[in-house]
C-alpha positions as CSV (number, residue, x, y, z in Angstrom):
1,X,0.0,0.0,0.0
2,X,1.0,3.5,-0.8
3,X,1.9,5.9,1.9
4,X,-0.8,8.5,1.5
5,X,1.0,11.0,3.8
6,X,4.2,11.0,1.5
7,X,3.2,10.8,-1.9
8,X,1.7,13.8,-4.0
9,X,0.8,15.0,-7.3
10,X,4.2,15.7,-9.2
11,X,4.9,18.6,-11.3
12,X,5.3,16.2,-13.7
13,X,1.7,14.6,-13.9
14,X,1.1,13.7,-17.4
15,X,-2.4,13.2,-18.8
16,X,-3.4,9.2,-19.4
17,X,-4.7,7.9,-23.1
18,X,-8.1,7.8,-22.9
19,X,-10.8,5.1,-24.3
20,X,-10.3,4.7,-28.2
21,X,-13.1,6.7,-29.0
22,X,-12.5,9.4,-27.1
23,X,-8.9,9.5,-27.9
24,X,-9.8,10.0,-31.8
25,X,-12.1,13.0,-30.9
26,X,-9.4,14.4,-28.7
27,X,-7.1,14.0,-31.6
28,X,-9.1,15.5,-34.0
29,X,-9.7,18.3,-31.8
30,X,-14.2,17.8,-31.2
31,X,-15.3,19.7,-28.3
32,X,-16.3,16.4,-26.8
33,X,-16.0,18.1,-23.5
34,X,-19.6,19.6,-24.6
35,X,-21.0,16.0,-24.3
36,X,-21.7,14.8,-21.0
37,X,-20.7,11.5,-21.5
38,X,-17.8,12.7,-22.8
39,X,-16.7,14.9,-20.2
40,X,-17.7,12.0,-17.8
41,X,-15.3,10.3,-18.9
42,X,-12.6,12.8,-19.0
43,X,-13.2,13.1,-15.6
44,X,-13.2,9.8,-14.4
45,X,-9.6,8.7,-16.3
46,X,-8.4,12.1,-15.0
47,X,-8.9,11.0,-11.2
48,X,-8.0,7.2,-11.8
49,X,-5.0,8.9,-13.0
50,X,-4.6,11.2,-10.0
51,X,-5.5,8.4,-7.6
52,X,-1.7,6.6,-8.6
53,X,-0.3,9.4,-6.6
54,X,-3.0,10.2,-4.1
55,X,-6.5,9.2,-2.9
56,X,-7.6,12.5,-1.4
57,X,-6.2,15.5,-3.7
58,X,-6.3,18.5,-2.4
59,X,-8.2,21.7,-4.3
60,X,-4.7,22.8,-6.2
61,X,-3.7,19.3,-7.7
62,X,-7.5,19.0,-8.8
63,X,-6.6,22.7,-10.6
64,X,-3.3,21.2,-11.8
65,X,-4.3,18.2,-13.2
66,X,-6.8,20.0,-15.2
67,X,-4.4,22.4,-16.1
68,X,-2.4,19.8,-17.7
69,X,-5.1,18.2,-19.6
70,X,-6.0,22.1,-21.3
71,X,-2.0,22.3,-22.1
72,X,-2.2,19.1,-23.9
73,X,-5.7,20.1,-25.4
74,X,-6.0,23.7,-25.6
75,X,-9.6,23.8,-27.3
76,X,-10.6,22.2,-24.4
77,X,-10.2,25.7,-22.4
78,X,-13.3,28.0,-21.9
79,X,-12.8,30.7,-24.2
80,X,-14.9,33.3,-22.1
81,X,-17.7,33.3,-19.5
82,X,-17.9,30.5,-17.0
83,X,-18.1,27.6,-19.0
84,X,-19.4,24.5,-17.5
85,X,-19.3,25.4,-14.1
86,X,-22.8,25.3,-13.4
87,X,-23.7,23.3,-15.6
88,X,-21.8,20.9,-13.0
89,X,-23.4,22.4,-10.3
90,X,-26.9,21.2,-12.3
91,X,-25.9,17.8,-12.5
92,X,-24.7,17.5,-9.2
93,X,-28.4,19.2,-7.9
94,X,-30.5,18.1,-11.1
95,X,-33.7,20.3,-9.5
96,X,-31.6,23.4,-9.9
97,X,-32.3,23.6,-13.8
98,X,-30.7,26.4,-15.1
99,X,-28.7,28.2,-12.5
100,X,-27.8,31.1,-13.9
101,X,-31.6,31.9,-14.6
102,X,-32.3,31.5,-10.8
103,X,-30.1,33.5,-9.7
104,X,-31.2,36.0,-12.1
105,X,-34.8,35.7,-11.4
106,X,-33.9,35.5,-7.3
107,X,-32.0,37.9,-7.2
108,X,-34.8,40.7,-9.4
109,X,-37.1,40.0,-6.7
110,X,-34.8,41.0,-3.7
111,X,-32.5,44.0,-5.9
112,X,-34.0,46.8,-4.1
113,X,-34.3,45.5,-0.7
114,X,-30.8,44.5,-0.8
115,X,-29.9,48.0,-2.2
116,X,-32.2,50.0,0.3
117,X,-30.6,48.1,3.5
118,X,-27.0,48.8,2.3
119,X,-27.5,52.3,1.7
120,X,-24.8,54.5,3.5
121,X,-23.5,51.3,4.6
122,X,-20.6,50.9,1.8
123,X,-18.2,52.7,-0.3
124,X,-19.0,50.8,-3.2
125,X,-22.6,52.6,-2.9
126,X,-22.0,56.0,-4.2
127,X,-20.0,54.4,-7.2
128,X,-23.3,52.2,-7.7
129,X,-25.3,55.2,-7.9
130,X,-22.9,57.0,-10.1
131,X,-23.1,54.1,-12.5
132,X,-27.1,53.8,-12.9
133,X,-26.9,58.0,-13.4
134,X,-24.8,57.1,-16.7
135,X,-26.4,53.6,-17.6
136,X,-29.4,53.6,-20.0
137,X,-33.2,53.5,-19.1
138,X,-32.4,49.2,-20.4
139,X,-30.1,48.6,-18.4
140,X,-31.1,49.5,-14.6
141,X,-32.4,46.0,-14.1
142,X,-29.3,44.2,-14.6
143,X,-27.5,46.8,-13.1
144,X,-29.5,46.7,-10.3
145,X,-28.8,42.9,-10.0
146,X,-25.5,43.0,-9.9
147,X,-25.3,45.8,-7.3
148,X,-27.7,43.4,-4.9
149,X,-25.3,40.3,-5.6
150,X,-22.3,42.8,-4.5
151,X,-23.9,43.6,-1.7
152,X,-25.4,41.2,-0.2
153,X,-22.5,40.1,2.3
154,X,-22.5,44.0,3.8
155,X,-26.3,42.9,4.9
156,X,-24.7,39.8,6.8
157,X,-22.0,41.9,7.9
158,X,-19.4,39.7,6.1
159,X,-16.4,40.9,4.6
160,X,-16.9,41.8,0.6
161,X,-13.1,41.7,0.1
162,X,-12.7,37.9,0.9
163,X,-15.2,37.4,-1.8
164,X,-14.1,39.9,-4.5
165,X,-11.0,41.0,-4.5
166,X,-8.9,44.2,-7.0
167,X,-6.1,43.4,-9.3
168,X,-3.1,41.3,-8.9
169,X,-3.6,40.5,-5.6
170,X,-2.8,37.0,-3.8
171,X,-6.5,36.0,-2.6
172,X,-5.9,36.4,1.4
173,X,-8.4,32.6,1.8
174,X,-8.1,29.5,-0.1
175,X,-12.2,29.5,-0.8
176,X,-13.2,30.5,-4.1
177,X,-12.5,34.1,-5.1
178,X,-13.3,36.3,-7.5
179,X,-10.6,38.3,-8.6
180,X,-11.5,41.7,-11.1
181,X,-8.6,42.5,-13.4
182,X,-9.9,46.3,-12.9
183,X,-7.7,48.2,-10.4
184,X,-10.7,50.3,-9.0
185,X,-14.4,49.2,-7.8
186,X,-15.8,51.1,-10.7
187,X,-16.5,49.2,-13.5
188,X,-17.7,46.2,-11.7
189,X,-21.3,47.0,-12.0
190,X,-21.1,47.3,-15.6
191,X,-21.6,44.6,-18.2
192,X,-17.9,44.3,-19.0
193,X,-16.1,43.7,-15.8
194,X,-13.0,40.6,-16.8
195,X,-12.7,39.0,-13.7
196,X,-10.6,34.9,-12.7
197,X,-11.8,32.7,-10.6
198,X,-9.4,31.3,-8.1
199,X,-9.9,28.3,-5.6
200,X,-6.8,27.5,-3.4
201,X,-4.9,30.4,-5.2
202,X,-4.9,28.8,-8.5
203,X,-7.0,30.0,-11.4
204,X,-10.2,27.6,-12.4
205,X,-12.0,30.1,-15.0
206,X,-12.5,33.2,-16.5
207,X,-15.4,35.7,-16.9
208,X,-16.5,38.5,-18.6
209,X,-18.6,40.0,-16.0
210,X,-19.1,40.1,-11.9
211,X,-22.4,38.0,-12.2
212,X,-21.2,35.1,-14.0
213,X,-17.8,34.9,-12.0
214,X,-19.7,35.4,-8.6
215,X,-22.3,32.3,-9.8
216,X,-19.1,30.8,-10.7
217,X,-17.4,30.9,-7.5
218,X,-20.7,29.8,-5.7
219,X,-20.9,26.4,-8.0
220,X,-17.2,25.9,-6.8
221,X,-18.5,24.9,-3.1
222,X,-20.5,22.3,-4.9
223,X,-18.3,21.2,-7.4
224,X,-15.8,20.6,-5.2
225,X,-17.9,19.6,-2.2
226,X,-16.5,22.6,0.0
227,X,-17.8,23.9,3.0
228,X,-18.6,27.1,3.6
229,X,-16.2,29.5,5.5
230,X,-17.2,31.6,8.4
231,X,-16.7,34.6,6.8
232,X,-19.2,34.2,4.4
233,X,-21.6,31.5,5.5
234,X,-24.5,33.4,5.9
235,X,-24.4,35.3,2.2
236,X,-23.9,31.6,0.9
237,X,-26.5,30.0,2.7
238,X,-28.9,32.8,1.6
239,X,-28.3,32.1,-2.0
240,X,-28.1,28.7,-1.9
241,X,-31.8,28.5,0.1
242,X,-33.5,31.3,-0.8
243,X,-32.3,32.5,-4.5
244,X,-31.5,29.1,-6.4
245,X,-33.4,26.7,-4.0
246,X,-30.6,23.9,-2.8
247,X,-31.8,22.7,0.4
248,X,-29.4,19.5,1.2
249,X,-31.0,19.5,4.1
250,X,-28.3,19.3,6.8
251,X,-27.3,23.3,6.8
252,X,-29.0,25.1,9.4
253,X,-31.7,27.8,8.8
254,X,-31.1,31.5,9.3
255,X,-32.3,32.9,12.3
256,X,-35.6,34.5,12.5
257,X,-37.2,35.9,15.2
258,X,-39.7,38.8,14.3
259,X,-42.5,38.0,11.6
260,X,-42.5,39.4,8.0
261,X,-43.0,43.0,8.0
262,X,-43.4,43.7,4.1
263,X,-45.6,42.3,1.6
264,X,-43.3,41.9,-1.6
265,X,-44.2,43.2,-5.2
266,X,-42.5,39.5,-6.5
267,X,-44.6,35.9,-6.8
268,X,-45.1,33.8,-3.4
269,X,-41.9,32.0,-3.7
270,X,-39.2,34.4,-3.1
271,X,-41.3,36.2,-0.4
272,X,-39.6,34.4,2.4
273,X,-36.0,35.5,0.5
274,X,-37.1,39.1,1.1
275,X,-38.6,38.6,4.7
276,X,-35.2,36.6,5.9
277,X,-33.0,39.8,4.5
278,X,-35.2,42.1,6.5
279,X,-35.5,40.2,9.9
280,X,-31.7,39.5,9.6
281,X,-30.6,42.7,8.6
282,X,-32.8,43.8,12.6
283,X,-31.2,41.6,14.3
284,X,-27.2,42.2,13.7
C-alpha cells in the first residue's frame, strides 16, 4: 500500500490515453467536453490517474491536473464566460435547472431590498449610484442585480473583500475568489467587468462580468464539495436556500425571530427571500 501521507501530485503529472473513441475525438480536436458523457469520462480517467499518486487531492492538484489536460488540449479551455461550471453544479443538484436563470430571477425579486438596506453602509454605494446615473433606461435592471449580488455580504456583515477581491492580488483565503482585473471598484457593476476565478490560489476560469464569476465561484462549493467559510456563510446560505433553492437539508436555517414585515411586489416564492433579509438585517 501507498503511503498516502508522502506521496503527491508531481509537477510532472502527465495526462493518461483515454478510451479509443475518445482518444480519436481528442485528436481530432471535437469539443467532446460539450458532451456529457464525454466529459464524464474525461473526468473519471483524469482521477484514476490522480488516484496513482493520491486518494484524497487536495483543491490545487484537482486545478493542476486540469491544467495539464488544457495544455495538452487547448480547445478544451473556456474561451470566455464560466463555461461549465454550473452546468456541474446542475448535474450534481439536477432540481436546480438552469442556475444562472435562478439566480437572475432571485435575485430581481430581492435588488431593491438588498440595495435599500445597504444604503450609506458601503463605499461601493456612491459608485453604484454613479453608474445607474450614466447607464441607460435598459439597463437599470441588470444593473440593479449586480449591485444586490455585490452587496449582499454587507447585509450579513461579512467581509466583501474575501469574496471579490482588485487586481493582482494574492486571494488572502483558499475558498473560491473572485478576482476583477480592474484596479478600482468602478467598472464592476457594468456589463464588461473581466474577472478569474481562483480556488486555493490557482486559477479555475475566466469571466466577462461580476455575475457570472460570482455564480461561478458559488458552483465551486458544490463542485468541489467545499464547506462554507465563516466569513461568508450566511451570504452563501442565503443564496443557496432562498435564491436558487438547494436545500441538502443538513445546513442550518437562518435565524428569525420577528414575523415578515413587508408584503413583496414579486410571486409567493421568493417572499420568504425578502422577509429573511429584513429580519436579519434587525437583528445584527
Amino acid at each position: 500500500m501507498n503511503n498516502e501521507n508522502t506521496l503527491r501530485l508531481p509537477a510532472s503529472f502527465e495526462i493518461p490515453r483515454f478510451p479509443k473513441n475518445l482518444q480519436l475525438k481528442l485528436d481530432n480536436k471535437e469539443p467532446c467536453h460539450k458532451n456529457p458523457r464525454d466529459r464524464h469520462t474525461i473526468i473519471r480517467v483524469l482521477y484514476e490517474a490522480v488516484a496513482q499518486y493520491t486518494m484524497y487531492p487536495t483543491n490545487s492538484e484537482y486545478v493542476q491536473a486540469v491544467k495539464t489536460l488544457v495544455m495538452k488540449y487547448p480547445f478544451l479551455k473556456d474561451r470566455e464566460g464560466n463555461g461549465y461550471l454550473c452546468n456541474e453544479l446542475g448535474w450534481i443538484q439536477p432540481t436546480t435547472g438552469n442556475v444562472s436563470q435562478r439566480f437572475r430571477e432571485g435575485l430581481s425579486c430581492v435588488a431593491a431590498k438588498v440595495i435599500d438596506l445597504t444604503q450609506g453602509k458601503t463605499p461601493l454605494y456612491q459608485l453604484y449610484l454613479d453608474a445607474r446615473e450614466e447607464a441607460l433606461t435598459d439597463d437599470l435592471p441588470d444593473l440593479d442585480t449586480r449591485a444586490a449580488l455585490l452587496f449582499l455580504p454587507y447585509v450579513f456583515k461579512e467581509k466583501l473583500d474575501l469574496f471579490v477581491i482588485l487586481g493582482e492580488v494574492h486571494p488572502k483565503t483558499p475558498y473560491p475568489t473572485v478576482q476583477l482585473l480592474h484596479e478600482d471598484w468602478k467598472p464592476v457593476f457594468s456589463r464588461s467587468a473581466p474577472n478569474i476565478v481562483k480556488l486555493d490560489g490557482s486559477e479555475v476560469c475566466r469571466s466577462s462580468c461580476i455575475f457570472e464569476g460570482i455564480i461561478s465561484s458559488f458552483c465551486l462549493y458544490f463542485v468541489f464539495n467545499l464547506a462554507y467559510p465563516k466569513h461568508l456563510k450566511n451570504t452563501l446560505i442565503f443564496l443557496q436556500k432562498y435564491i436558487v433553492k438547494i436545500d441538502e437539508g443538513e445546513d442550518q436555517p437562518l435565524p428569525i425571530t420577528v414575523t415578515r414585515q413587508i408584503n413583496p411586489p414579486c410571486i409567493d416564492h421568493h417572499a420568504s427571500a425578502i422577509s429573511v433579509l429584513q429580519m436579519w438585517q434587525k437583528n445584527l
